[in-house]
Every structure is written in C-alpha cells, then in structure tokens.
PLY file of the C-alpha trace (Angstrom):
ply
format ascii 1.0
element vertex 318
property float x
property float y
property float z
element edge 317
property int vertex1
property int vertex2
end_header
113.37 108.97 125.35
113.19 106.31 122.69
110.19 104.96 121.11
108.85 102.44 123.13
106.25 100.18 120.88
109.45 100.19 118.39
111.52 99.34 121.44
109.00 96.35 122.22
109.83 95.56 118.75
113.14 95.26 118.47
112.85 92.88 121.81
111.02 90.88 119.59
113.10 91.62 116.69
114.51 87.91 114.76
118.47 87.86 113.87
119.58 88.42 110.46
116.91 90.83 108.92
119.33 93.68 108.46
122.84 94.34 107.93
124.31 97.96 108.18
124.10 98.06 104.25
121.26 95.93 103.29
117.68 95.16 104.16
115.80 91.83 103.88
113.21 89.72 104.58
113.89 87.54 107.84
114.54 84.11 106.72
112.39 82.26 109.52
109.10 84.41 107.41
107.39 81.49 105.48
105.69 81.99 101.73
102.56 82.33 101.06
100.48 78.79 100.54
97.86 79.09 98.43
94.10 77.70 100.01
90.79 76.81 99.31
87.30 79.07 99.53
89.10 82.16 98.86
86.54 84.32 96.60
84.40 87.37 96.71
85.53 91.16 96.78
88.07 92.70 98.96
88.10 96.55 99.77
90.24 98.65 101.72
90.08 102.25 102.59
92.89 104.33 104.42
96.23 106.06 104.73
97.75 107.50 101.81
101.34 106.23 103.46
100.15 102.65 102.78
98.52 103.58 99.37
101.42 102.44 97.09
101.66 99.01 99.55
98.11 98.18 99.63
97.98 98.29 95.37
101.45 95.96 95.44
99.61 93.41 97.70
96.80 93.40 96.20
97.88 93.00 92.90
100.24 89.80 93.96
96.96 88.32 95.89
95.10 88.63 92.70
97.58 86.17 90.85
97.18 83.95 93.31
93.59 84.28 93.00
92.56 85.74 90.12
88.56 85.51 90.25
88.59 87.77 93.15
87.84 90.90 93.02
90.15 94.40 94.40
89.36 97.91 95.41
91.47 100.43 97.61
91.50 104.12 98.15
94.07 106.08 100.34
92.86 109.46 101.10
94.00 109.28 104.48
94.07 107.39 107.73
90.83 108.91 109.41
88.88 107.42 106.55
89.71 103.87 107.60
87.59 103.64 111.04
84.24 105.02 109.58
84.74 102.69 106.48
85.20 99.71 108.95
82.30 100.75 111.09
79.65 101.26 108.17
81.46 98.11 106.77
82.17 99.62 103.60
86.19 98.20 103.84
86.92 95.26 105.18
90.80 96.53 105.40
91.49 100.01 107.53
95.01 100.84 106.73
96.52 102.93 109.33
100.19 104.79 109.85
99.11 105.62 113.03
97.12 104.12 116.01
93.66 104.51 115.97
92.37 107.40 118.64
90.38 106.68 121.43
87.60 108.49 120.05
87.35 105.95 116.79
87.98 102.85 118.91
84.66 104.31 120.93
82.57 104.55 118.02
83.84 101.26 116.34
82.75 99.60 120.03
79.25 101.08 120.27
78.84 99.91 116.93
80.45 96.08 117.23
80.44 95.69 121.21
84.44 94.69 120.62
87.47 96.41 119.46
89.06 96.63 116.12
92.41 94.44 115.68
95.26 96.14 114.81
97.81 94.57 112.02
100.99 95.35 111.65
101.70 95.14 108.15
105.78 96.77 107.68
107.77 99.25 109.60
108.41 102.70 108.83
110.77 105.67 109.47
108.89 108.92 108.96
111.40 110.99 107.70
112.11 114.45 107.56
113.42 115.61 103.88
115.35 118.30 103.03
116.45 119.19 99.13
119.42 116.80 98.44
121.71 119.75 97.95
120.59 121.27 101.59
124.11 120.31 103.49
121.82 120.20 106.86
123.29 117.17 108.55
120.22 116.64 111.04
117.64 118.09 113.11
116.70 117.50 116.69
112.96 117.48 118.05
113.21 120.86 119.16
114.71 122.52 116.38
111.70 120.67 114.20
109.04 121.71 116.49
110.47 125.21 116.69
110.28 124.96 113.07
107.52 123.86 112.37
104.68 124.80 115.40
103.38 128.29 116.43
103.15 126.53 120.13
106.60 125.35 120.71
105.38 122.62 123.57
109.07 121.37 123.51
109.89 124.89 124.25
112.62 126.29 121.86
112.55 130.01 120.35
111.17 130.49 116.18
113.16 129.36 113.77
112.41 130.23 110.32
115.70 130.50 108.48
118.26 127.63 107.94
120.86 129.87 109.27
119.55 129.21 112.98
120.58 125.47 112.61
124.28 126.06 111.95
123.97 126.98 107.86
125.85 129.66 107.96
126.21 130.25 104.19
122.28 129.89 104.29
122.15 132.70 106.93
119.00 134.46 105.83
117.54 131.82 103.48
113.67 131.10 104.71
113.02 127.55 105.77
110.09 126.35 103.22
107.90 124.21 105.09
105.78 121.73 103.55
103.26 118.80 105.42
100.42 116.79 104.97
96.84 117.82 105.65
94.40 116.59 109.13
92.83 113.48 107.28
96.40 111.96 107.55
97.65 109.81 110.24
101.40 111.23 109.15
99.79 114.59 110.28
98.59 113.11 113.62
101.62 111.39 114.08
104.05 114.38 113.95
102.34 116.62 115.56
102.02 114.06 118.53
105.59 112.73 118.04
107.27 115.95 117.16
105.23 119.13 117.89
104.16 117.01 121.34
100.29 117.96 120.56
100.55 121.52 119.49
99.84 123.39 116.67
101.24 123.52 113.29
102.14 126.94 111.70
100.26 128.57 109.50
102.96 128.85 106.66
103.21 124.85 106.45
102.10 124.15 103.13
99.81 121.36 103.25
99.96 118.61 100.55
97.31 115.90 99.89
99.61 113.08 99.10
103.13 111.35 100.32
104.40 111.87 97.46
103.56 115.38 96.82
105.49 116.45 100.26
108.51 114.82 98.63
107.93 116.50 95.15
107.45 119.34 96.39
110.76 119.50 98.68
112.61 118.31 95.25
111.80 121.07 93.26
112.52 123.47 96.46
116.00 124.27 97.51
114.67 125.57 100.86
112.44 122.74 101.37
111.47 121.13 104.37
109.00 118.14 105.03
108.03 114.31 106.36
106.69 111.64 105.07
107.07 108.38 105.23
110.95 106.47 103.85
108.81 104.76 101.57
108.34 107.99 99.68
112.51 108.65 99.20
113.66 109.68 95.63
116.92 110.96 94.51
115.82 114.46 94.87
115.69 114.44 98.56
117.45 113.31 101.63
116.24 111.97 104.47
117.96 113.45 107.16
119.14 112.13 110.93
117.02 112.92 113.58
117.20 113.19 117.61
116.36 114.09 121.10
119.75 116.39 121.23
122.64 117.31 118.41
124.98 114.58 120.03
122.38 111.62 119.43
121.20 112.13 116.18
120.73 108.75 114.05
119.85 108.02 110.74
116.53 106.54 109.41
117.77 103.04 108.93
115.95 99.91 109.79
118.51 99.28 112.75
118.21 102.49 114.35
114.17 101.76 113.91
114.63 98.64 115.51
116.58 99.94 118.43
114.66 102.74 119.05
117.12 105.29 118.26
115.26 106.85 115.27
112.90 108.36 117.60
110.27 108.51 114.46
110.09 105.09 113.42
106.33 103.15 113.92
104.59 100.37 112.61
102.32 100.77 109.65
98.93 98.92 110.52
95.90 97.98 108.78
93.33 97.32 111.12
90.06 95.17 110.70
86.59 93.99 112.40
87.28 90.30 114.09
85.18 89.15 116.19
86.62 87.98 119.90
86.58 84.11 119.62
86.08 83.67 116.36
88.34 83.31 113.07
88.77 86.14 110.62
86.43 86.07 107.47
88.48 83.83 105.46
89.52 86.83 102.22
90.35 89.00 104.86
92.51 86.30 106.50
94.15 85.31 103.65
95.02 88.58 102.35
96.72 89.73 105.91
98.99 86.17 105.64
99.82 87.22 102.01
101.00 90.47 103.52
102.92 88.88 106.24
104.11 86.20 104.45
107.98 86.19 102.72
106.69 87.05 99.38
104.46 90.38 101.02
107.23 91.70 103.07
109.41 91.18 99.95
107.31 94.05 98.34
107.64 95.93 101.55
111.39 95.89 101.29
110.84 96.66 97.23
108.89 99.64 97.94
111.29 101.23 100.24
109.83 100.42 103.33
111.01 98.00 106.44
109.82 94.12 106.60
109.02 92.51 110.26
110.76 90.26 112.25
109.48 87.15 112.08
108.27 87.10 115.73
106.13 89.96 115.09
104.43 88.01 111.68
104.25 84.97 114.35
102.29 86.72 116.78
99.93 88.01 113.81
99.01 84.99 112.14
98.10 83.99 115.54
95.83 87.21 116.14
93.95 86.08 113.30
92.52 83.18 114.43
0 1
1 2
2 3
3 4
4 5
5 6
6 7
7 8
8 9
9 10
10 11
11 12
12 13
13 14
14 15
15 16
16 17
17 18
18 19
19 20
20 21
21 22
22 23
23 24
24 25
25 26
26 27
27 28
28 29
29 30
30 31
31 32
32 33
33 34
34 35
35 36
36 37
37 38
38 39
39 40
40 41
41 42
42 43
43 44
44 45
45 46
46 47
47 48
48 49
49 50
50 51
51 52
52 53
53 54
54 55
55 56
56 57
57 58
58 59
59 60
60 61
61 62
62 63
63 64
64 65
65 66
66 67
67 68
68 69
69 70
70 71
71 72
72 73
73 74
74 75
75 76
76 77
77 78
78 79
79 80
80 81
81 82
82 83
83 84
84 85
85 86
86 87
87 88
88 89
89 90
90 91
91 92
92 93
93 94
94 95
95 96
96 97
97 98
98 99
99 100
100 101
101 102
102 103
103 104
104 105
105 106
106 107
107 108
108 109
109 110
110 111
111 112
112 113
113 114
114 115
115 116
116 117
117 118
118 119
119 120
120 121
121 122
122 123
123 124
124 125
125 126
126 127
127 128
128 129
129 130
130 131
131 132
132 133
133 134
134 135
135 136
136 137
137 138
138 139
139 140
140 141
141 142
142 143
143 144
144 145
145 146
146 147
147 148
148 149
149 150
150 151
151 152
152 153
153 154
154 155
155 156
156 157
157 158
158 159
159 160
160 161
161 162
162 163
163 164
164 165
165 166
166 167
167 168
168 169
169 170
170 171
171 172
172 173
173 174
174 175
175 176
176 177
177 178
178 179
179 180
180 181
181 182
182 183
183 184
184 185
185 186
186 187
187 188
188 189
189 190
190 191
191 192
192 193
193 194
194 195
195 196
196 197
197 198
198 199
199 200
200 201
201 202
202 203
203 204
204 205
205 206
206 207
207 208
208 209
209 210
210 211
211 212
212 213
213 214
214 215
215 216
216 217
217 218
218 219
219 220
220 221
221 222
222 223
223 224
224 225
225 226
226 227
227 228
228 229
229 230
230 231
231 232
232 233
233 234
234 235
235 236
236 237
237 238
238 239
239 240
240 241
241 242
242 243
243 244
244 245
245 246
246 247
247 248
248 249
249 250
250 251
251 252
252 253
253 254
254 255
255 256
256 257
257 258
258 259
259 260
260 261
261 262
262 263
263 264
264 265
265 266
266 267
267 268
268 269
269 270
270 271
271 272
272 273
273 274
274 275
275 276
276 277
277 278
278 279
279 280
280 281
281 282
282 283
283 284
284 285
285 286
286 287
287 288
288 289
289 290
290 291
291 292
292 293
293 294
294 295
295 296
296 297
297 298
298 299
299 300
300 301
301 302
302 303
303 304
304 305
305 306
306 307
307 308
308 309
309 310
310 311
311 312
312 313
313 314
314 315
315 316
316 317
C-alpha cells in the first residue's frame, strides 16, 4: 500500500518542482519579504533529523534580522512536545507525527491542539556501505532483519546471503539505528517493523549522522536515516512492498507514493484557534517556507514543497 499523507501530497503536488535528474524549488514559492516588529529570542527544541535544517534557517533569519536572538537543540523528536508544553521552545521540530499521548498532554495544558508545519519532505532511507552490491530491500526482508517480532511475518535474516548475495553467503548483516528519543526510531518501527520490536543486536546511535558514519566505515553495514544525511560512503538503497516494485528514494517516487518511506518533516508550534501566530514565530515559519528556505532544504539534501502545500501553511498561520 502506498503512503497515503505523501499520496495527499503529491495530489497537491505543483508542476515543475522535479525533473528525473534534478531537484528544485517550485517556481510559484515566493521570497521571503522582510517586516516590521520582528525582535526578541527564538528557540527550538527537537529532532535530530531536522538539526542541520533548523541551524541553516536560522542562521539566514538572523541576516535578515540580526538583533534577534537564536537557540536550537536536536536531541530528538520526543523532546519537542514537553518543550512546547512548559513553553521552553517556541519551535517543536518533528520527523514524525506527534502521538496521541503528547497531543493529550499538550491539550490539558492549552485546551487546543498543537499545529503541525510542514517544513520539507524526506525519504528515510535505508543505507548500505557503497561497495554492498545489494540492489534493494523489501519491507519484509527489513523487518525480518531488523525485528525479533517479525509482525510482517518473514523468517530471521541475519546474513546478506539470504537476500540474493551470494558471494556474501555467510557475511553477518551489521545493523545499526537510532535510539527511542527519535522520531526516525518511531517512525520505522511503525512504518517498517509495523509496531514490533527491534533486535537486540541493532546498534543504537545518538545522531543522523552517526548511523551513516557508522555504515561508512562498515562493509556489512546496515541502517536509516534520513536522505538528508547521504555521503559518498553510503548508498541509499530502493525500497518496496515486494522485489518487483522496488523504487528509489527520489523526490518523484516520494511524491507519488511509491517510496513507501517518504514523510513530511514538521515543526510543530502552540497557536491559538482564532488567533494569529506570535509574530517571530510567524515570521520564521514563512522564512522556512518561503523560496529562499526551501532553497536550503534542497542544499542540504533534503526535498522542498510544492507550492500548494507552502499555500495552505501560510494560511494555517493566521
């Protein structure tokens, strides 16, 4: 089954913001126009996925306004709803949806929901060494792989030779992942391992960027984390429901819902029904939104929105 909010997307989804070869920001996405009032200090505590992102925009918001002051911290996505509810962060970056749990708490608190931002698009990827000659994996190779509970219910697999190496017949697969505070954690083991549990060999890395570090310097490596997070010593391979639908982690297969990992990244914050954002929160999210903040999305290795999508923001903001 494809992914439906990414199917919703692609619905929405603007011509021209892709070609098979290229990615860029859809033309109909305005700059950013500098305003008035725009002071004080802005903080924002989340995902580590968004980490690199949040420091880009934040340092192009400050030359646009350079008496304001910055802060951000990305330790993980299940740090961004108790920072919004003690108010502590006015920005809750997210690479997953908020449970139904958090959006409970943030209610008692507030009496109203959090709103949820989409900020960029991304492809979790699964990474492999770049000399692995794996050409992809299907959902229930990866959750044999990688869960003790096999919901999607294949048989163990812990060598690459039980997904066709052959000259890798009795190699071990190396399994690497992020820890529970991530969202990239939730996500795959909701996505992938369909709820159940992850091994007890996964090795379990604080940061991104250590899944993919660690996967480079491993021939047998195996891992996700978000495309952002692609270098040259890895390969993000093609992923799928069986071996005869397997598609790559472009931004078209994202927006058509083939990529059956591909998700919004969000960055939720506390408006109140009826009434506008606070206006250094407000400007911030248009920054992001605008051509020159999905221009860093695209720079950092992530996907831009369609402009619909930034349309039907900027109006959520109000």
């Amino acid at each position: 089954m494809k992914n439906a909010t990414i199917i919703s997307l692609a619905l929405a989804c603007s011509a021209g913001i892709a070609t098979a070869q290229t990615v860029t920001v859809d033309k109909e996405i305005k700059p950013y126009e500098k305003t008035s009032g725009v002071s004080g200090k802005l903080n924002s505590i989340g995902s580590d996925t968004l980490n690199n992102l949040m420091g880009l925009w934040m340092e192009g918001f400050k030359k646009t306004y350079p008496n304001i002051k910055t802060e951000f911290e990305g330790k993980g996505s299940s740090t961004a709803p108790p920072a919004l509810i003690k108010g502590s962060s006015q920005l809750g970056p997210m690479s997953r949806e908020m449970k139904s749990t958090e959006i409970d708490e943030f209610e008692k608190k507030f009496g109203y929901k959090p709103t949820a931002i989409p900020v960029a698009i991304d492809a979790l990827a699964v990474y492999v060494h770049k000399d692995n000659p794996v050409k992809g994996l299907t959902l229930e190779q990866l959750d044999s792989i990688f869960s003790s509970t096999k919901k999607r219910g294949g048989s163990d697999i812990t060598k690459w030779g039980q997904v066709g190496l052959d000259a890798w017949a009795t190699k071990p697969i190396s399994l690497y992942g992020r820890n529970s505070a991530s969202g990239t954690y939730g996500y795959f083991k909701k996505n992938v391992l369909n709820g159940g549990d992850y091994r007890d060999s996964v090795k379990e890395q604080p940061g991104s960027s250590a899944v993919v570090q660690g996967i480079a310097a491993d021939l047998s490596g195996l891992g996700y984390s978000g495309i952002g997070y692609r270098t040259s010593g890895v390969r993000a391979i093609a992923l799928g429901e069986t071996t005869s639908a397997l598609s790559d982690p472009s931004l078209a297969n994202c927006l058509s819902g083939d990529y059956p990992l591909a998700r919004f990244l969000v960055v939720y914050v506390n408006k109140k029904p009826g009434k506008p954002l606070d206006t250094l929160t407000a400007e911030f999210i248009k920054y992001v939104i605008s051509k020159e903040g999905q221009e860093v999305v695209v720079k950092d290795g992530y996907y831009p929105l369609p402009a619909n999508v930034v349309a039907e923001q900027l109006k959520a903001i109000k």
